[in-house]
C-alpha positions as CSV (number, residue, x, y, z in Angstrom):
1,X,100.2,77.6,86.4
2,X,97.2,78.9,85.0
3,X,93.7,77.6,86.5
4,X,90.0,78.3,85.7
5,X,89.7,80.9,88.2
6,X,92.6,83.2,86.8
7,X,89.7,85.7,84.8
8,X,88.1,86.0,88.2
9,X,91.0,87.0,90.1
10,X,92.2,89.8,87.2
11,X,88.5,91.0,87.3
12,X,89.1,91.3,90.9
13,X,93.0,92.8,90.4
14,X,91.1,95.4,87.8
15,X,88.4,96.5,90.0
16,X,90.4,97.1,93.1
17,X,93.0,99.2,90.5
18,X,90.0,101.3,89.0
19,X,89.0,101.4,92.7
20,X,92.2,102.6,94.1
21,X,92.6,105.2,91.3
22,X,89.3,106.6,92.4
23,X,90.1,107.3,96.2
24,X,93.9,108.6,94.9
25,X,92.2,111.7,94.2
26,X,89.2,112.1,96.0
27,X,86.7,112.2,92.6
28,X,85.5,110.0,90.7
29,X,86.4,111.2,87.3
30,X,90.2,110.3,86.1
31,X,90.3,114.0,84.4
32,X,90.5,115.7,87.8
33,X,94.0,114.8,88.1
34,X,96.5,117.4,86.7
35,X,100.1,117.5,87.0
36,X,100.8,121.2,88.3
37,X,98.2,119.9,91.1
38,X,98.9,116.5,91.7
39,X,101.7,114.5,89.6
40,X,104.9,117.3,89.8
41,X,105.3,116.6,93.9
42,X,105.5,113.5,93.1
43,X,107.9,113.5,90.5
44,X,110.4,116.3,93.0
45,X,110.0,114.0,95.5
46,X,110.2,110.2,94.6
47,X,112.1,110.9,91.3
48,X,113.9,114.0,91.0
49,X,116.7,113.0,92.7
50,X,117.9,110.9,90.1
51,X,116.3,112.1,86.8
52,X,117.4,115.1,86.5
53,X,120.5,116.2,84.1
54,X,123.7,114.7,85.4
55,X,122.5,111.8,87.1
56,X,122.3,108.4,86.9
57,X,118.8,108.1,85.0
58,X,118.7,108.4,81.0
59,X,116.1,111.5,81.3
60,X,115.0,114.1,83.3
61,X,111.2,113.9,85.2
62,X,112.0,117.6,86.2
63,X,109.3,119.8,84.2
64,X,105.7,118.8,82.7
65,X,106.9,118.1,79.1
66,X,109.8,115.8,80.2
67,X,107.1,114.2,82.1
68,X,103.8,114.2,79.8
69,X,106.0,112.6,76.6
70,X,106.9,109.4,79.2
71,X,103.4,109.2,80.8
72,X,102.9,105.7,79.4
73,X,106.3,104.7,80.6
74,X,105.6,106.1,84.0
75,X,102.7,104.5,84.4
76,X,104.0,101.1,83.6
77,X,106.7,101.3,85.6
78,X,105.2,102.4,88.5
79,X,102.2,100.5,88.5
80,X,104.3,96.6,88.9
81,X,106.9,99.1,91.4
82,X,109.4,98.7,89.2
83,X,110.0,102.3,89.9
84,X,111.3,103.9,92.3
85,X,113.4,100.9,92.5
86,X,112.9,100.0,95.8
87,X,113.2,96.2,97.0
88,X,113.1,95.9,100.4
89,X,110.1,94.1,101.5
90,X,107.5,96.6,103.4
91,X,107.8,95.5,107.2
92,X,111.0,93.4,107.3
93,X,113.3,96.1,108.5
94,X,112.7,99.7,108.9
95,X,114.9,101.7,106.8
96,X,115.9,105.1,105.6
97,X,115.3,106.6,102.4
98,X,112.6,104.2,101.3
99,X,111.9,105.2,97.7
100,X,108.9,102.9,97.8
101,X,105.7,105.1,96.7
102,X,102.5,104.8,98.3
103,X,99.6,102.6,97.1
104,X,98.3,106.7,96.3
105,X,100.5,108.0,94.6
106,X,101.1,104.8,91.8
107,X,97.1,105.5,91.8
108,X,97.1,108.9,91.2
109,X,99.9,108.5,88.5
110,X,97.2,105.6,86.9
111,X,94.6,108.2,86.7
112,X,96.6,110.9,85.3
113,X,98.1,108.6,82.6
114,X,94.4,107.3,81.8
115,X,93.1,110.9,81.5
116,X,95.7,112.1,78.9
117,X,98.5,113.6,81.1
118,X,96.9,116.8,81.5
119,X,99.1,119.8,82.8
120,X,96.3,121.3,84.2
121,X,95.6,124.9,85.1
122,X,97.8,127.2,87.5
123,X,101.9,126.4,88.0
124,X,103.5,123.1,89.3
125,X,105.7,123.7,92.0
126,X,109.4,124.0,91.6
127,X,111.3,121.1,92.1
128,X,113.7,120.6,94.7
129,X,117.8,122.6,94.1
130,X,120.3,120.6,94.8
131,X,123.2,122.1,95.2
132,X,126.5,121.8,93.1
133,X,124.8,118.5,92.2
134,X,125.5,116.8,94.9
135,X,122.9,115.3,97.1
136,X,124.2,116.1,100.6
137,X,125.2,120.0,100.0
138,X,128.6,121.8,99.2
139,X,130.8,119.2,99.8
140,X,134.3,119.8,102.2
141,X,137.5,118.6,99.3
142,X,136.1,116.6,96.1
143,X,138.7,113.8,94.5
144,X,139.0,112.4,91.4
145,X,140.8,110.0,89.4
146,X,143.9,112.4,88.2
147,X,143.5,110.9,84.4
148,X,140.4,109.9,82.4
149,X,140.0,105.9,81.5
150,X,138.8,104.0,78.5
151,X,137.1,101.4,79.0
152,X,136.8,99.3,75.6
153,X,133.5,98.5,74.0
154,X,133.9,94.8,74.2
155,X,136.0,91.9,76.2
156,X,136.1,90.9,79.6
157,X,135.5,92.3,82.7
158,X,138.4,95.1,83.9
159,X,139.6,95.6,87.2
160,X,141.6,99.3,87.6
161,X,143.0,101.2,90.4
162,X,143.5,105.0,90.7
163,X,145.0,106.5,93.2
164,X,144.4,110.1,93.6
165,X,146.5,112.3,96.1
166,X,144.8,113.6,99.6
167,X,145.9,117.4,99.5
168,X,145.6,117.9,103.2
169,X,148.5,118.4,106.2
170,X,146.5,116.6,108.8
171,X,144.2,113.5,109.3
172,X,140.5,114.4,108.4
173,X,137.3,112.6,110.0
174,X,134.4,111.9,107.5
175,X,131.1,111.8,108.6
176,X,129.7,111.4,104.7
177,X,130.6,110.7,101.3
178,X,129.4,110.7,97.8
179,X,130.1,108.9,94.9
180,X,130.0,110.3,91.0
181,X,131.2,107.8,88.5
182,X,130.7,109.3,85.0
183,X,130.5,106.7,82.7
184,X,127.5,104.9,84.4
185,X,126.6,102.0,82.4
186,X,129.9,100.4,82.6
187,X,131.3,100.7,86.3
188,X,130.1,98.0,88.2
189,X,131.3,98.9,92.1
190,X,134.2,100.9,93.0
191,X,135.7,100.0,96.7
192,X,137.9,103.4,98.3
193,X,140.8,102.9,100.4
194,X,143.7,105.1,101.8
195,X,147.0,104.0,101.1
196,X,149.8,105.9,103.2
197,X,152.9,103.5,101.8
198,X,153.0,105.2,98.2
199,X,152.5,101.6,96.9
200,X,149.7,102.3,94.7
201,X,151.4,105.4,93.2
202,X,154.6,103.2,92.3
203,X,152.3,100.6,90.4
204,X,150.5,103.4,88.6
205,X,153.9,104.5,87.3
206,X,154.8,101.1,85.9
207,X,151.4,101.0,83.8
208,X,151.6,102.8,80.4
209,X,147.9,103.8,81.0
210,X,146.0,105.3,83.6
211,X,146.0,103.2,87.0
212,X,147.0,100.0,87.3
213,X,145.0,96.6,86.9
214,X,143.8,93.9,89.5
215,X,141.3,93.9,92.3
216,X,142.6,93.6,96.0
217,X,146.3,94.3,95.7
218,X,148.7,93.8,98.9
219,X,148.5,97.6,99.7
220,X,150.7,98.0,103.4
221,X,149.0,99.9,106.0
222,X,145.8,100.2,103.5
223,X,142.5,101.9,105.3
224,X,139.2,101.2,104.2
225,X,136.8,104.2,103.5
226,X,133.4,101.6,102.5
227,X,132.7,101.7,98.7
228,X,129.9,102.1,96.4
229,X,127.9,99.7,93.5
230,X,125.2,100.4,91.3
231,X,122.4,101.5,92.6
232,X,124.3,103.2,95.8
233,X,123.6,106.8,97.0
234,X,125.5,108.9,99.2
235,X,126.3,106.7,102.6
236,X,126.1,109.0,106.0
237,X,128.0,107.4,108.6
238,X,126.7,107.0,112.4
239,X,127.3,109.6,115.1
240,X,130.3,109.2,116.6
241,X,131.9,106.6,113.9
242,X,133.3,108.6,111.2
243,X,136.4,107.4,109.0
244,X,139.8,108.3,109.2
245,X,141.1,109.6,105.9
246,X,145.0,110.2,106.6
247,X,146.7,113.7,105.6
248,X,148.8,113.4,102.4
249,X,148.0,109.8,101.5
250,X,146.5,108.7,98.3
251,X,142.9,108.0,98.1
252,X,142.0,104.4,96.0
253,X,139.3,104.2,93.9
254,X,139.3,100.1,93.5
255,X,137.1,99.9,90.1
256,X,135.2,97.0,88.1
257,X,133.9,97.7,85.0
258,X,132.0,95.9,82.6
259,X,132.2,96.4,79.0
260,X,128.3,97.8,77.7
261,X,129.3,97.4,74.1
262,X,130.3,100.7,73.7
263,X,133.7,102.6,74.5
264,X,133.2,104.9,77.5
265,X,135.7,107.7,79.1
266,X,135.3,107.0,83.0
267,X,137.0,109.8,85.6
268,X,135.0,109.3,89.1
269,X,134.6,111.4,91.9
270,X,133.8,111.8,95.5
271,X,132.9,114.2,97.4
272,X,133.9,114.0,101.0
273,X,132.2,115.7,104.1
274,X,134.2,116.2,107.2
275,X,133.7,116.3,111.0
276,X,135.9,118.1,113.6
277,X,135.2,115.0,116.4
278,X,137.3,112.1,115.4
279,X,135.6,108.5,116.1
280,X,134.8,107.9,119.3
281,X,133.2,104.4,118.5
282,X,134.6,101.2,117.1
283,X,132.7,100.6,113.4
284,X,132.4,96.6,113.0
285,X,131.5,94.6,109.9
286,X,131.1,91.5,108.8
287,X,129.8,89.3,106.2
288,X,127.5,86.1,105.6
289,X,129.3,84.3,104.3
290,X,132.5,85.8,104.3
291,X,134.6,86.8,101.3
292,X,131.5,87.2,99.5
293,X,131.0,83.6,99.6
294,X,134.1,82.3,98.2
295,X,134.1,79.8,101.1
296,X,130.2,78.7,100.2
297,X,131.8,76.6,97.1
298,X,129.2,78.0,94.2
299,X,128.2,76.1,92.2
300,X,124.8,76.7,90.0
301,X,123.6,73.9,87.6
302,X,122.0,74.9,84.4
303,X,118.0,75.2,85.0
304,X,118.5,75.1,89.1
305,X,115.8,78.0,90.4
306,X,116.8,77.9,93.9
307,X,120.0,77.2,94.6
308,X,120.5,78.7,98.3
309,X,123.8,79.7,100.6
310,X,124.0,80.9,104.4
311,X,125.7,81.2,107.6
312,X,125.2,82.4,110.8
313,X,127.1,84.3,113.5
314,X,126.3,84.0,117.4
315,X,127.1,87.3,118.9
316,X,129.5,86.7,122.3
317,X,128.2,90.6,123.1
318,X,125.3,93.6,122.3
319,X,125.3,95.6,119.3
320,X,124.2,98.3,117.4
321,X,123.2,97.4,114.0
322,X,122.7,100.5,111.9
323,X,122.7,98.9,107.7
324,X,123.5,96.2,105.5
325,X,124.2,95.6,102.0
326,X,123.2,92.6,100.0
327,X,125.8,91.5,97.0
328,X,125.0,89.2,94.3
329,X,125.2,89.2,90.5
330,X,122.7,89.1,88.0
331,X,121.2,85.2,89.3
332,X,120.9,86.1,92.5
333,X,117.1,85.7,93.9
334,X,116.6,86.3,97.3
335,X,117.8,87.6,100.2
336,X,116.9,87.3,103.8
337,X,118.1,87.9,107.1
338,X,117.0,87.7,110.3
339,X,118.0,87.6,114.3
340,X,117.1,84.8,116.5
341,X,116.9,86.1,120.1
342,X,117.6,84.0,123.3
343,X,114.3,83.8,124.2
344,X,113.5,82.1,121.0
345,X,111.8,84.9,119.5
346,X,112.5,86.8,116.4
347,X,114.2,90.4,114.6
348,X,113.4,90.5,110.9
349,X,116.3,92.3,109.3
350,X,116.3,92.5,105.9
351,X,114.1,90.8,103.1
352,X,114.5,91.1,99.0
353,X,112.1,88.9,97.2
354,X,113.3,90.1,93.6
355,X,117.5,91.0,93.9
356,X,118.1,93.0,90.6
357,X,121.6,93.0,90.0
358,X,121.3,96.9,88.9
359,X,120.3,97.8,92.1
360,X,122.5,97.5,95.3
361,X,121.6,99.8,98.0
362,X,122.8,99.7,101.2
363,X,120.2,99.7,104.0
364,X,120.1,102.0,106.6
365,X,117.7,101.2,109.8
366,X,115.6,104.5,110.6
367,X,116.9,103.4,114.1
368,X,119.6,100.8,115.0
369,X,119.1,97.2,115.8
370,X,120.2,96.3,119.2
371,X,121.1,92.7,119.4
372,X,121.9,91.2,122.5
373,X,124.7,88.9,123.6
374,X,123.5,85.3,122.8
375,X,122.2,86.5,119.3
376,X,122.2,84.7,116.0
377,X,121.8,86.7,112.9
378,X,121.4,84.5,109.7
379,X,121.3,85.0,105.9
380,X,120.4,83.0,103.0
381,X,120.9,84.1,99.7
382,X,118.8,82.1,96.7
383,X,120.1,82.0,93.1
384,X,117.9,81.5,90.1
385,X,119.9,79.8,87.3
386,X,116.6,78.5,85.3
387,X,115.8,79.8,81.5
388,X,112.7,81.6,83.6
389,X,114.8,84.2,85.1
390,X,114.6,87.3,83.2
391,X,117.8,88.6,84.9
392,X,119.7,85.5,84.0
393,X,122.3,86.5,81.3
394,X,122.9,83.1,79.8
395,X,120.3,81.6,77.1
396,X,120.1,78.9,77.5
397,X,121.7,79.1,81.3
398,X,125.0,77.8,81.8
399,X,126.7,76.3,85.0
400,X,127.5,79.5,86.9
401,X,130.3,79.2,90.1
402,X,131.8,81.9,91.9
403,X,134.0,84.6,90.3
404,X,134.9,88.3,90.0
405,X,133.2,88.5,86.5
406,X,129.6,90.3,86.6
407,X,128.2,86.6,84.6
408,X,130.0,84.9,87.5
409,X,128.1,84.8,91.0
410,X,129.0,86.2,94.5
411,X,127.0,85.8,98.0
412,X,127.1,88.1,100.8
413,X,125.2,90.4,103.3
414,X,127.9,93.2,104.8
415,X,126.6,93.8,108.0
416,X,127.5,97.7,109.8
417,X,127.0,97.9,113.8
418,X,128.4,99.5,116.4
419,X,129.3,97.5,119.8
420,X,126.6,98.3,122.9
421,X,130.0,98.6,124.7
422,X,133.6,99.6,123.6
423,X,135.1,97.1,126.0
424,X,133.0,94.4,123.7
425,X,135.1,95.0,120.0
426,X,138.0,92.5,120.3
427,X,135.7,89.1,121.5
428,X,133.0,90.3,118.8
429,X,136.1,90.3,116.3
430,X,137.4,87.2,117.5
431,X,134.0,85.5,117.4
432,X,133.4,86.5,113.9
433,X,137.1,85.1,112.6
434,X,136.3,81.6,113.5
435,X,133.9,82.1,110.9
436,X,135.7,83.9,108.6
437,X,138.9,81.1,109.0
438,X,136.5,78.6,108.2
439,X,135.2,79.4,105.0
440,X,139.0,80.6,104.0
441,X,139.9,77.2,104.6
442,X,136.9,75.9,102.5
443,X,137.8,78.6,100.0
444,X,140.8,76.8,99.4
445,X,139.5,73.5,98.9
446,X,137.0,74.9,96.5
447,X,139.5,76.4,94.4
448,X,142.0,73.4,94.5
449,X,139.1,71.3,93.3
450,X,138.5,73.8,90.5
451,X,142.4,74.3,89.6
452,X,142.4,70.5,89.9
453,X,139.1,69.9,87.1
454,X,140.5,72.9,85.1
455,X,143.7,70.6,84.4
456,X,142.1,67.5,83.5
457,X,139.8,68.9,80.5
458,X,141.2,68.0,77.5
């Protein structure tokens, strides 16, 4: 709501900006800020990474003239931190990789763009190599899916798997990996899994086309290697925890896509990076809710701007939390999550004011979390459902429950820790799967009810 003092307080927004700007560089005049001197080390080292050709930005930010011709754009996006997308809140968790830029630096980028974008005199410095394209280095064995896909232009959401075989003679130990989808705008999230049974390899065959469709099929013996969505980079696992990838199996890659419009040829890849130790440390995770909050019954009237979820999960025993990753759709809001220590005081975790559905990171702590015995970690998830929402797909908004589809709506934070103590795994397990039998059993109930509506329309 607007109010009589709103001109004052943009004066005041305005003056601080010019302000700002001012001390960025030291000088008083705008036209003292080049790029070769002061715009190019930023663009190497808060952008570079992904605008540059083959990644997942539409244009590179590599040289002055991709640069100068966007300096409006830049600007913009920078100045309201749409850019770097970053949306962690500052001081709620510590974490790695913060592509949040300084106060400075979205100053220094205001007073280039206000003084014309000038190159300036001398040589920018070269931007960062990275090699083979892949953020981490030379990968240790790349996979890929063995046939391209099309995915159509239009229709609903489609869920593939591709199995692609493991060419090695003995089990393998990987400390980091690296997704490479190519058809960005439609792949959604891709989950990877092992599959020693040959199951997935038999379905492919009975599919005229490449893969084979569904999401979460009864694969025996399947292991888990974690996954990636949009907005994910390459995931470095903790010392000591690395992931079993088992010799000649076939590796999964578990995709959703979402049709953009246009017909797109998709063939992923990951680059995996190997470790001689094998694990010598349980990895645990969990979610609240569970099951991506099947068992929270969603259920978002039209127009409803906060809608909210949560749970919490008492821990019988110390751990290590190293990440998390938040999951919604495009309605999701806000995520928090926080610790409440025996003593009654408090370990803020996580916080994302503005969730954008093109943006799902996962979260690692600069150091780990430890949580002792007796500890509560909670989350609460918010969902915006009103016509206000700039994220929300449906105009006017429509009653939005809990599905696969990306228009549908999820819940969850996927915590990663480590137990203090080895001995600790199977009652921090067992803790956890009262929880998770809970909400199964409410899952059920939720989609009876639906199953149960669904045959009474008309």
């Amino acid at each position: 709501m607007k109010t009589p003092h709103a001109p004052i307080a943009l004066a005041c927004v305005f003056a601080l900006l010019s302000f700002s700007t001012a001390l960025a560089v030291d000088s008083t005049r705008s036209d003292a800020v080049t790029f070769n001197e002061h715009v190019a080390k930023i663009m190497h080292e808060r952008c570079s990474s992904c605008h540059r050709p083959g990644q997942a930005a539409p244009f590179s930010l590599l040289t002055y003239e991709d640069a100068a011709k966007r300096a409006q754009l830049i600007g913009a996006v920078t100045g309201t931190r749409y850019m770097p997308p970053w949306h962690a809140e500052t001081g709620y968790g510590k974490f790695k990789g913060e592509r949040r830029m300084t106060d400075r630096e979205i100053a220094t980028l205001a007073a280039w763009v206000e003084a014309g974008a000038p190159e300036g005199p001398g040589e920018a410095p070269a931007p960062p190599t990275f090699p083979s394209g892949w953020i981490l280095g030379e990968p240790d064995l790349v996979l890929s899916m063995e046939e391209p896909f099309t995915v159509p232009a239009d229709g609903p959401d489609v869920y593939r798997n591709f199995p692609a075989r493991v060419p090695t003679t003995e089990d393998k130990w990987i400390r980091a990996l690296q997704f490479q989808p190519q058809a960005r705008t439609v792949i959604h999230h891709s989950l990877f899994n092992a599959d020693t049974s040959g199951t997935a390899r038999k379905l492919d065959a009975r599919d005229d086309t490449p893969g084979y469709s569904g999401m979460g099929a009864s694969i025996p013996g399947k292991v888990s290697l974690s996954g990636w969505a949009v907005g994910g980079r390459a995931r470095v696992f903790p010392e000591g925890a690395p992931l079993r990838l088992p010799a000649a199996s076939d590796f999964l890659f578990e995709s959703h896509f979402h049709p953009s419009g246009k017909e797109e040829t998709e063939r992923s890849s990951i680059a995996l990076y190997f470790t001689d130790e094998p694990a010598s440390r349980t990895r645990l995770s969990f979610q609240l809710p569970p099951r991506f909050g099947t068992g929270a019954r969603i259920d978002i009237a039209p127009g409803d701007p906060s809608y909210t979820i949560g749970e919490s999960f008492t821990l019988p025993a110390a751990i290590e939390l190293y990440g998390l990753t938040p999951h919604a759709h495009y309605i999701g809001k806000e995520f928090k999550s926080w610790a409440e220590l025996p003593d009654g005081s408090e370990v803020p975790l996580i916080w994302i004011k503005d969730w954008d559905f093109a943006w799902q990171d996962m979260y690692v702590y600069e150091e780990p979390v430890r949580l002792p015995a007796g500890a509560t970690i909670r989350s609460s998830i918010r969902y915006d459902n009103s016509a206000e929402n700039p994220r929300n797909p449906s105009n006017p908004p429509k009653r939005v429950r809990w599905g696969r589809g990306s228009e549908d709506e999820m819940g969850s934070i996927i915590y990663m820790a480590l137990p203090a103590d080895e001995n600790d795994v199977k009652a921090i397990r067992q803790a956890y799967s009262v929880i998770s039998k809970r909400h199964a059993r409410q899952a059920k109930e939720y989609f009876r009810a639906r199953r149960a509506e669904a045959r009474a329309q008309p």
